[in-house]
N, C-alpha and C positions, 0 to 999 in steps of 0.2 A: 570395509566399506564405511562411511561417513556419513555422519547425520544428514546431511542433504540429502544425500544418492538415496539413502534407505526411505525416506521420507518424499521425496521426489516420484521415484517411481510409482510405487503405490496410488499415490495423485493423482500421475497422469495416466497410469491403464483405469482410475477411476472417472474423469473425464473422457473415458475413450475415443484419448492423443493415440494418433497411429507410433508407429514405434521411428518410422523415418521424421514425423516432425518432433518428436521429442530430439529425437538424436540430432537434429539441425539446430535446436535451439540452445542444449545443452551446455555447447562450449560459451555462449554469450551469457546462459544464466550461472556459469561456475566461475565469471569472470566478476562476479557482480555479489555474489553469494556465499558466505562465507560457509566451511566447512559443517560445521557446530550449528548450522542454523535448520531446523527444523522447517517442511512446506507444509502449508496451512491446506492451499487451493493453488491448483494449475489450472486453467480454463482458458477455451478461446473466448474471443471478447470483440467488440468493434464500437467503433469512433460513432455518436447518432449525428455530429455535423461532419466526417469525411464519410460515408457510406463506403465507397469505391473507393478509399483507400489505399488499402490491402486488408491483408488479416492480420492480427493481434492475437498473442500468447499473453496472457498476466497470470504471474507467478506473485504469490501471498508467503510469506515466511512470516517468523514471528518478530521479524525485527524490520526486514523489506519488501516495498512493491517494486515489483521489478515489470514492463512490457515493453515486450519486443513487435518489431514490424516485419512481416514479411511481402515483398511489395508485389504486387501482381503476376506485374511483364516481366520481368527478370527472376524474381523470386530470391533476392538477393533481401538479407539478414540486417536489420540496423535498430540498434535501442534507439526507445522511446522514451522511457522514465526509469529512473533505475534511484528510489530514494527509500533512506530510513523512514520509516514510520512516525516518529515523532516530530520529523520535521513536514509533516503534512498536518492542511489544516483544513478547518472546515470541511472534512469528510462525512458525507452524507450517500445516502444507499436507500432505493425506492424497490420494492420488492412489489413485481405484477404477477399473480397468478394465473391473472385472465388470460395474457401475453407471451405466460412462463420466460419472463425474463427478469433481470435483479438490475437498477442503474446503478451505477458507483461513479460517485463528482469528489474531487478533492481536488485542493490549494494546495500546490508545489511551493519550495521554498520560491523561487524565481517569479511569484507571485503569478502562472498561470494556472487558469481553471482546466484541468482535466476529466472528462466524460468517458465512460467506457459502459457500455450493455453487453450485461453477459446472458445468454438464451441457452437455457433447459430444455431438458423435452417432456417433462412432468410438473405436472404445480407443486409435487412435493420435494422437489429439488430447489425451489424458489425459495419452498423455508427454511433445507437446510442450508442454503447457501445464505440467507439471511444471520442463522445462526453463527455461521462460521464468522462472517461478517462484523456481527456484533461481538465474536468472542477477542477476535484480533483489533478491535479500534475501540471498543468500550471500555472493557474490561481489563486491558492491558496497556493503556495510554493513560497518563496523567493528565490531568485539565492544564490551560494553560495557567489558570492561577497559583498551584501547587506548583509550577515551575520557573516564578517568579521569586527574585532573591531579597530583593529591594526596591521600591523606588523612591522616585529623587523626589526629596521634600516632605519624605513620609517620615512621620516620628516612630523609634523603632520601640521595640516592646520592653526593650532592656536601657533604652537612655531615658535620661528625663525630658519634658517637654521644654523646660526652659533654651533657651538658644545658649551655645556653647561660648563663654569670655575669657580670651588668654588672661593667663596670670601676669602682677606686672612683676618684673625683676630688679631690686635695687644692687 
C-alpha cells in the first residue's frame, strides 16, 4: 500500500466520508495525486457564492489541493481545482467557532479567486482544522520573495555597481 492510500483513508473515516463517496472519488483523486504524497485533510466543503451547486470533496496533501464536484441531478463526478501548492497565492483561511466552520480563499494560477467553507460539528474541530491549515501553507511554502531569482535592473550582490563597458579590441 502507498503513501497516499495509507494516509488517505485514515482522513477520510476521520471526516466521517461514508465509504461509497470515498470510493467514487478516489479514482479522480489518484489521477491527480501522486503515490509518495501524504493527505493532510479530506473534507467536504462547499462554494458560499454557488450554494446549490452541488457538493465538494477537498483533499489537502502536502504538495496538492485538489476539489472535486459532485453535481446534484446526476451525481456525476468532474474536477474542480487540482493544483500544486506553490503555485497558489494569496491563500487566506477564516476560522468561525461561533458557525463551526473554517473559509478557505486562494488565487489559482489562472488568476481566479477560489472560496470553499468547510463546516465541523464542534468548535474544537475549527482549531484543529485551523491548525492543519497553517501547518500546510505557512509553515511549508516559501514567501514569494525567497522565490525570486533576480530582477531586471537590480544590481546583484556579487557585480559591481558601475555599468558594464565592452573592451575595445585592436
Amino acid at each position: 500500500m502507498d503513501v497516499f492510500s495509507r494516509t488517505f483513508l485514515p482522513a477520510a473515516a476521520e471526516a466521517g466520508l461514508a465509504v461509497q463517496t470515498v470510493s467514487r472519488h478516489m479514482p479522480v483523486f489518484r489521477r491527480c495525486v501522486g503515490s509518495g504524497d501524504a493527505t493532510i485533510l479530506v473534507t467536504r466543503c462547499s462554494r458560499p457564492e454557488r450554494p446549490v451547486g452541488g457538493e465538494y470533496l477537498l483533499l489537502l496533501t502536502h504538495r496538492r489541493l485538489v476539489v472535486t464536484q459532485q453535481t446534484r441531478v446526476l451525481h456525476r463526478l468532474r474536477l474542480h481545482l487540482n493544483t500544486e501548492l506553490r503555485e497558489l497565492s494569496n491563500v487566506t483561511w477564516s476560522p468561525d467557532p461561533r458557525l463551526h466552520s473554517v473559509e478557505l480563499a486562494a488565487t489559482a494560477i489562472d488568476g481566479v479567486r477560489e472560496r470553499f467553507v468547510i463546516r465541523t460539528t464542534q468548535p474544537k474541530q475549527v482549531w484543529q482544522l485551523d491548525a492543519l491549515l497553517h501547518h500546510a501553507f505557512r509553515t511549508r511554502l516559501r514567501s514569494a520573495r525567497e522565490r525570486i531569482v533576480a530582477t531586471i535592473g537590480e544590481a546583484s550582490a556579487g557585480m559591481p555597481s558601475a555599468p558594464f563597458r565592452p573592451a575595445v579590441v585592436r
